[in-house]
C-alpha positions in Angstrom: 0.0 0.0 0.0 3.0 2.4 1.0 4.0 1.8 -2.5 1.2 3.0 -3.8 0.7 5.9 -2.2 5.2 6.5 -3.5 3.9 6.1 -6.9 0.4 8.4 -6.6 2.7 11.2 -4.7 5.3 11.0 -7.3 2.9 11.3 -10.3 1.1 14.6 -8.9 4.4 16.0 -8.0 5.4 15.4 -11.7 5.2 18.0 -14.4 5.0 16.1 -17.4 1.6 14.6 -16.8 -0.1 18.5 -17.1 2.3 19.2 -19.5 0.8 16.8 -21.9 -2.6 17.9 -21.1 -2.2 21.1 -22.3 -0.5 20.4 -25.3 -3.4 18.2 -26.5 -5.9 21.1 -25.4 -4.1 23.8 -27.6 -3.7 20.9 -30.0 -7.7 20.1 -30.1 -8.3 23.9 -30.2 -5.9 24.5 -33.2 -7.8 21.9 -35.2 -11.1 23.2 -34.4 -10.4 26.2 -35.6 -8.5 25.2 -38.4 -11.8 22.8 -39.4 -13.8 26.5 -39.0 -12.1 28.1 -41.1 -11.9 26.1 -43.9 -15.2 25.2 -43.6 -16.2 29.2 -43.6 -13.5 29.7 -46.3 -15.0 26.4 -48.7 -18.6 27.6 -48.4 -17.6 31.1 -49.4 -15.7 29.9 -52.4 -18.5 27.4 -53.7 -21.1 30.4 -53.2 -18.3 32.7 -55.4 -17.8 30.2 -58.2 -21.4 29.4 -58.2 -22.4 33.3 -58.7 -19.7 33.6 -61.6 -20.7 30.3 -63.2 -24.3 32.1 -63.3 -23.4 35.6 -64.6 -22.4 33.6 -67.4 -24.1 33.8 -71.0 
C-alpha cells in the first residue's frame, strides 16, 4: 500500500503529466479552428464560383 501511495505522490508532483494535457488542449483547439475556417472559407468559395458560373451567358 506504502507503495502505492510513493507512486500516486510521485505522479502529482510530476510535471510532465499537465504538461501533456495542455499540449493536447491547444492541440484540439488549433484543429477546431482550423476545421472553421476552412469550412467558412470552402462555403464562401462554392457560393463565389457558383455566382460567376451564373453571370455567365
Amino acid at each position: 500500500m506504502k507503495s502505492l501511495a510513493m507512486k500516486a505522490q510521485r505522479f502529482l508532483v510530476s510535471e510532465d503529466g499537465p504538461t501533456a494535457v495542455e499540449y493536447a488542449v491547444m492541440l484540439a483547439l488549433i484543429v477546431i479552428v482550423c476545421l472553421g475556417a476552412i469550412t467558412t472559407l470552402g462555403t464562401k468559395a462554392n457560393t463565389t464560383f457558383t455566382n460567376a458560373g451564373n453571370a455567365l451567358p
